[in-house]
C-alpha positions as CSV (number, residue, x, y, z in Angstrom):
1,X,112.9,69.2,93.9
2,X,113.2,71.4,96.6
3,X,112.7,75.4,96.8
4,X,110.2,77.5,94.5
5,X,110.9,76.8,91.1
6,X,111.6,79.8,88.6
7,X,111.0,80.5,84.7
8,X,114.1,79.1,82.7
9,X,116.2,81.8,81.6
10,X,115.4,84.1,78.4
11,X,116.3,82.3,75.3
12,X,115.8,83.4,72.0
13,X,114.0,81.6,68.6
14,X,116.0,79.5,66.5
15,X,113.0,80.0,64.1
16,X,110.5,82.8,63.6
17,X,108.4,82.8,60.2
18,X,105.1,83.7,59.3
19,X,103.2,80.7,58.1
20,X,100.2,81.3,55.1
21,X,97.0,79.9,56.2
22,X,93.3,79.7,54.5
23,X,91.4,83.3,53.2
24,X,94.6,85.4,53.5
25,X,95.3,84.9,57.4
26,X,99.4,84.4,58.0
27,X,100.2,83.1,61.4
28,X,103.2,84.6,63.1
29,X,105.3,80.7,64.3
30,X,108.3,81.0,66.9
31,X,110.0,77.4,67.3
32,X,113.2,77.7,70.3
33,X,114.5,74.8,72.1
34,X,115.7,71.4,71.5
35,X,116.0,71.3,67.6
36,X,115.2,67.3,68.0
37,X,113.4,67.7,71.3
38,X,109.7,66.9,72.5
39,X,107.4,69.0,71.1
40,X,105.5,71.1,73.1
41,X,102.6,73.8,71.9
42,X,102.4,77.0,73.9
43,X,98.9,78.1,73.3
44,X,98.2,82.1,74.6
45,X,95.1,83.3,76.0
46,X,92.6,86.1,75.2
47,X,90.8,85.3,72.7
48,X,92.8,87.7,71.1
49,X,95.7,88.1,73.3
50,X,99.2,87.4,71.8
51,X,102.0,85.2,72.9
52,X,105.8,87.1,74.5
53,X,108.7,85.9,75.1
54,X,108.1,85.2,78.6
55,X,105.9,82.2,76.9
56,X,109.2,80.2,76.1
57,X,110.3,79.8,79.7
58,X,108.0,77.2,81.2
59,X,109.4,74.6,79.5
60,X,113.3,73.1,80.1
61,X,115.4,74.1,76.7
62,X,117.5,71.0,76.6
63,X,114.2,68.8,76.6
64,X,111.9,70.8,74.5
65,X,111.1,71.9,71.0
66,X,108.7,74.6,72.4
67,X,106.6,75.9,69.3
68,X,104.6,79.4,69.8
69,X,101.8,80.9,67.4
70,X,99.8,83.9,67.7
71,X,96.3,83.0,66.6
72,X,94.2,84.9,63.8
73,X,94.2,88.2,63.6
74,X,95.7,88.3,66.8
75,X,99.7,89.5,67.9
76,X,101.8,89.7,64.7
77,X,100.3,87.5,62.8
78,X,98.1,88.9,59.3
79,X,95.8,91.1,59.3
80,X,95.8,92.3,62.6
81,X,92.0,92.1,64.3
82,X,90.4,90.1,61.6
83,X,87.6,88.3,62.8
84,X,86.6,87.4,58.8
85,X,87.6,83.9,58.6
86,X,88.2,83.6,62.4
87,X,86.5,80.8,64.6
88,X,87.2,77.9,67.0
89,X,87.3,75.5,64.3
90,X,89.6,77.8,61.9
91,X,92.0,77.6,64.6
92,X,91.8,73.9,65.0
93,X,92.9,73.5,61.6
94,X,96.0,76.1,61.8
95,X,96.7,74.0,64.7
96,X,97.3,70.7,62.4
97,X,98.5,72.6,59.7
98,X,101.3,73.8,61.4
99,X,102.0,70.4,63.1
100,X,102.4,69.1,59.6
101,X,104.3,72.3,58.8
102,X,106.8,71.1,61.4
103,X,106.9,67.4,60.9
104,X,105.7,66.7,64.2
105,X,104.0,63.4,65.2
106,X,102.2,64.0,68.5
107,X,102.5,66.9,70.8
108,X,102.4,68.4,74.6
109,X,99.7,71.4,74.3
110,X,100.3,73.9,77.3
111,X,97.3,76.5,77.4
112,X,96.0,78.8,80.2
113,X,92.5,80.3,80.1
114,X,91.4,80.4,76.6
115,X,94.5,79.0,75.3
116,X,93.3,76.3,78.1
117,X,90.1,76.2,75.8
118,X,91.5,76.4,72.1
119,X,93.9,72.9,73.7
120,X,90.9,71.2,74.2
121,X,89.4,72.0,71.0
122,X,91.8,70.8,69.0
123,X,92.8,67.8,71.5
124,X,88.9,66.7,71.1
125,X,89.6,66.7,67.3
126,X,92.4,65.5,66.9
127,X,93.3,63.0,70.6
128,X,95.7,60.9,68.8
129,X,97.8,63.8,67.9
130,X,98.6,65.2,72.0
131,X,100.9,63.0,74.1
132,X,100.0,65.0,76.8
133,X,98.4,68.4,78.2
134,X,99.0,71.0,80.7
135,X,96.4,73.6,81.2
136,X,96.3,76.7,83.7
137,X,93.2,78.9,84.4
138,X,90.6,76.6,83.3
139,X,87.8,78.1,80.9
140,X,85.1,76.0,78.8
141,X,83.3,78.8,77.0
142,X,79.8,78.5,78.9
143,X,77.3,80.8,79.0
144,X,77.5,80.9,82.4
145,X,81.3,81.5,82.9
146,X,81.4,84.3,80.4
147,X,77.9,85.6,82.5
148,X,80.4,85.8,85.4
149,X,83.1,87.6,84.1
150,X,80.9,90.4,82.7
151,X,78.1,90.7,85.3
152,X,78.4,88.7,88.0
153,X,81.8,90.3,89.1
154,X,80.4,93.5,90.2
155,X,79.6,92.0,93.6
156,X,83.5,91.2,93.9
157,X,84.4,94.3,91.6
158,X,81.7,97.1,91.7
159,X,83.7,100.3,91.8
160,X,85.4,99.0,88.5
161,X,81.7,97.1,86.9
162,X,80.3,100.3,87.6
163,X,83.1,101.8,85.5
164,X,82.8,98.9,82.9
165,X,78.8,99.3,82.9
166,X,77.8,102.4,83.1
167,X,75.9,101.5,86.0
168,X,72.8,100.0,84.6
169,X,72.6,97.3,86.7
170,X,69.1,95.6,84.9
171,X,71.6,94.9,81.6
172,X,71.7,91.8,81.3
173,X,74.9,90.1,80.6
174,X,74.4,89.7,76.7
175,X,73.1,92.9,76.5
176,X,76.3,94.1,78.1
177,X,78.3,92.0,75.6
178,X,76.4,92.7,72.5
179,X,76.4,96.0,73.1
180,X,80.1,96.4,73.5
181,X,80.4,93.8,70.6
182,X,78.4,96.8,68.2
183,X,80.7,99.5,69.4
184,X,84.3,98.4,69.1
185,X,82.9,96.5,65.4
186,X,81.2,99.9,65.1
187,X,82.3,102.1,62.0
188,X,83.7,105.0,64.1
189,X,87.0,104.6,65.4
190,X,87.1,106.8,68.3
191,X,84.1,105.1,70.2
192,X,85.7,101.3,69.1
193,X,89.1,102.4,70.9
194,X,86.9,104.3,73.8
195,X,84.9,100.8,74.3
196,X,88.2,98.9,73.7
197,X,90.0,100.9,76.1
198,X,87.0,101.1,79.3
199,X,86.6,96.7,78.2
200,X,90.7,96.2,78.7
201,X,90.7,98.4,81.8
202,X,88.0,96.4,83.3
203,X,90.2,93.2,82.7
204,X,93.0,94.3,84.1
205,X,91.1,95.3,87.3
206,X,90.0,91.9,87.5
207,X,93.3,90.0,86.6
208,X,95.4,92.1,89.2
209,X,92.8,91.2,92.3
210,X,95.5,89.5,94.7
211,X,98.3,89.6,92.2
212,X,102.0,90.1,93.6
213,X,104.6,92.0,92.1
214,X,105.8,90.4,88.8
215,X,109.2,88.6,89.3
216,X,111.9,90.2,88.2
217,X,112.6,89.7,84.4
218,X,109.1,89.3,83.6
219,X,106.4,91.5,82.4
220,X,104.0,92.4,84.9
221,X,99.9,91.1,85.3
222,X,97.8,92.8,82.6
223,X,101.2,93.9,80.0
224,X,99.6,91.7,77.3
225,X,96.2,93.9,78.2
226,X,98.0,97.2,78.0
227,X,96.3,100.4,76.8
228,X,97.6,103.6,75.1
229,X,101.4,103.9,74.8
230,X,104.2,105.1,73.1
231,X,104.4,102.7,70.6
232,X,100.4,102.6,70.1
233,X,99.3,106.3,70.9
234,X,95.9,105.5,69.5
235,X,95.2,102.5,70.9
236,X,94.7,100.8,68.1
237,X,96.2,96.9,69.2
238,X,94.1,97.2,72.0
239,X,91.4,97.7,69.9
240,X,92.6,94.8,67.6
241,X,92.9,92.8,70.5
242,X,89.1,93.5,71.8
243,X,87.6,93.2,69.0
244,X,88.8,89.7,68.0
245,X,87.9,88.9,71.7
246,X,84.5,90.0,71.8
247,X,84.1,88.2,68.3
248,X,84.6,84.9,70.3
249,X,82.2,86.0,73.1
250,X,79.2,86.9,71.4
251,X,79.7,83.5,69.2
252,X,80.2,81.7,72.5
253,X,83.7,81.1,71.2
254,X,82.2,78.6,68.1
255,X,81.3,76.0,70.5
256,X,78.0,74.4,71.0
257,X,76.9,74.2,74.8
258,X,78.7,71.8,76.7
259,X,80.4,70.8,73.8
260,X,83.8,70.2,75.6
261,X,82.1,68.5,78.5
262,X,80.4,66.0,76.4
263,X,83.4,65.2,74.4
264,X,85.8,64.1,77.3
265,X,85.3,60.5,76.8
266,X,87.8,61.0,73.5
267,X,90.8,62.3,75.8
268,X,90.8,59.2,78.4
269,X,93.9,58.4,76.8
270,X,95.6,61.7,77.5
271,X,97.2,62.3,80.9
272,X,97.1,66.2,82.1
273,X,98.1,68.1,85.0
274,X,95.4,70.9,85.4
275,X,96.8,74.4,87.5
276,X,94.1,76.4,89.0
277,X,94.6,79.2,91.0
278,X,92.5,79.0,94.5
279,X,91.6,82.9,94.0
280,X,90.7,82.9,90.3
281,X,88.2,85.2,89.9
282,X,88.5,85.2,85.9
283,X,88.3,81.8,85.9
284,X,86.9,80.4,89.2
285,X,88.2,77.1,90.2
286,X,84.3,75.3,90.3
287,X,84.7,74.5,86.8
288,X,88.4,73.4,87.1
289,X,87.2,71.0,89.3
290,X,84.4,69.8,86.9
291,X,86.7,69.2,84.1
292,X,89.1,66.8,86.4
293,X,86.3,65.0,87.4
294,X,85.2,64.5,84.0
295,X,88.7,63.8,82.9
296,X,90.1,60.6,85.3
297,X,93.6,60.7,83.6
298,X,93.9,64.3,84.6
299,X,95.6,65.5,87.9
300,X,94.0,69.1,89.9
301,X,96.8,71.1,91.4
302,X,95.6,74.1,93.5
303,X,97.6,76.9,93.9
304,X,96.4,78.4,97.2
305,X,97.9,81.9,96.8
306,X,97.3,82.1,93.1
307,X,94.7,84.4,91.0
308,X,94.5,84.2,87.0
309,X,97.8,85.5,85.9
310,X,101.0,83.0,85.3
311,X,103.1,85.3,86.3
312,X,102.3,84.6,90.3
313,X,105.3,83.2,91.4
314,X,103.1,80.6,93.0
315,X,101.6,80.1,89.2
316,X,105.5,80.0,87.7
317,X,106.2,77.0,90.3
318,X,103.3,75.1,89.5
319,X,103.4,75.4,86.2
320,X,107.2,74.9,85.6
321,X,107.0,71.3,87.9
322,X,104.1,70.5,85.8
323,X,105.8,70.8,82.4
324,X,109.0,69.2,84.6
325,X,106.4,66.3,85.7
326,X,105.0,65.6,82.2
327,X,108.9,65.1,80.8
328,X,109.2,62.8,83.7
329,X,106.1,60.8,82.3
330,X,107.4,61.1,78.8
331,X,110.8,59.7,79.6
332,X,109.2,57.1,81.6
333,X,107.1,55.6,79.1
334,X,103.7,57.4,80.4
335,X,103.2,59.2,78.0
């Protein structure tokens, strides 16, 4: 292959329904592609973010049956912000419920950042059900990782930590988390989209560090992070959105400590290509290094110019040859 490879063009769902799950939640399901073609799971960040069209285009049409969900409460799936009935290990069983929704045998899962996370969750569960993985941004729920994002990127970030913090630099981190946690769960609407709205603005400082202009045809770094607009004058999905994140933090995302570490041995099976951008300062790439280690059937690619967002054209290449690579393996036999 030579040149920078491009997103495949738009395509639309052959499928979009909204699939019942346990305690009332309905999960919004798009299925496009290859109506008899390898499945593949697109798995979106956040927590709490959402998938967008833009999701279907790593993945080659002809070769794919590319399957998208937006999580609990999160997107347009029912109700929106719910964090009642909303952990790690909920999601892990909408995942195989809507494998055996779809008739699938065994899956590609393709997640960045926490969708990175959530693959490895349900891969850890359930290894005999992934044929193969791709994940971008990598994130494994620590203490210390979520420590970095909210305090330890004001030394990178302080005009916009100071924004985020209010300046008290003796907070610790989980008192920064927690107390942002209390106000956007708070009964008074105005402070939860205030909180919302300073917590998304400080994430979309940090995501657009290094970022280039969005290609053409593609929505640019920090649209799934958007505030107030038009459609939302209140910024109430950004509030939606936060507030199923922050559930996750202040849980440490359902996980026990090192949880996805320690349970590596159960994917030696599964071959993945791992995408970490060089200049990642959501996600740095120290612990996308740790998980290859851990993982000797995995493959590191670093993306020199790269931050956090897909969207980096740098990003799009790696990811799309990746996804390209892994049908390779799949035709071969590899996987």
């Amino acid at each position: 292959m030579s040149g920078p490879l491009t997103l495949y063009p738009p395509l639309e769902p052959a499928d979009v329904l909204q699939l019942p799950v346990e305690h009332g939640h309905a999960l919004h399901v798009e299925v496009c592609g290859a109506v008899h073609g390898e499945p593949v799971l697109f798995l979106h960040g956040g927590p709490g973010s959402s998938t967008n069209p833009n999701h279907r285009r790593f993945f080659d049409p002809s070769f794919y049956r590319i399957v998208l969900f937006d999580q609990r409460g999160c997107g347009r799936s029912t109700p929106a912000g719910e964090t009642a009935d909303n952990t790690t290990q909920d999601l892990i069983a909408d995942i195989e419920r809507l494998r055996q929704f779809l008739g699938v045998q065994r899956w590609v899962l393709f997640g960045g950042s926490w969708g990175g996370t959530l693959a490895l969750s349900y891969a850890q569960r359930h290894p005999a059900r992934v044929r193969a993985m791709v994940l971008r941004g990598v994130f494994l729920a620590s203490a210390q990782e979520v420590a970095w994002f909210v305090h330890g990127l004001r030394a990178f970030m302080p005009e916009a930590w100071l924004r985020f913090s209010g300046g008290d630099a003796g907070e610790s981190a989980a008192g920064l988390l927690a107390r942002y946690h209390a106000q956007v769960t708070g009964a008074d609407e105005r402070i939860a989209q205030e909180a919302a709205a300073r917590w998304n603005a400080y994430e979309s400082a940090v995501m657009s560090v290094g970022e280039t202009a969005a290609p053409a045809g593609t929505f640019p770094v920090g649209t799934s992070l958007a505030g107030t607009s038009p459609a939302d004058p209140a910024g109430k999905t950004v509030a939606a959105r936060v507030r199923i994140h922050l559930h996750y933090l202040v849980n440490h995302c359902f996980l026990a400590s090192q949880q996805l570490m320690f349970g590596m041995s159960r994917l030696e099976a599964v071959p993945a290509i791992i995408v970490q951008g060089r200049r990642d300062l959501v996600c740095p790439p120290v612990t996308a290094h740790a998980l290859h280690l851990a993982w000797p059937s995995s493959t590191l690619r670093m993306v020199e110019e790269a931050g956090h967002s897909a969207l980096h054209p740098a990003m799009i290449d790696a990811l799309v040859r990746a996804t390209q690579d892994v049908k390779q393996w799949i035709e071969g036999g590899r996987a």
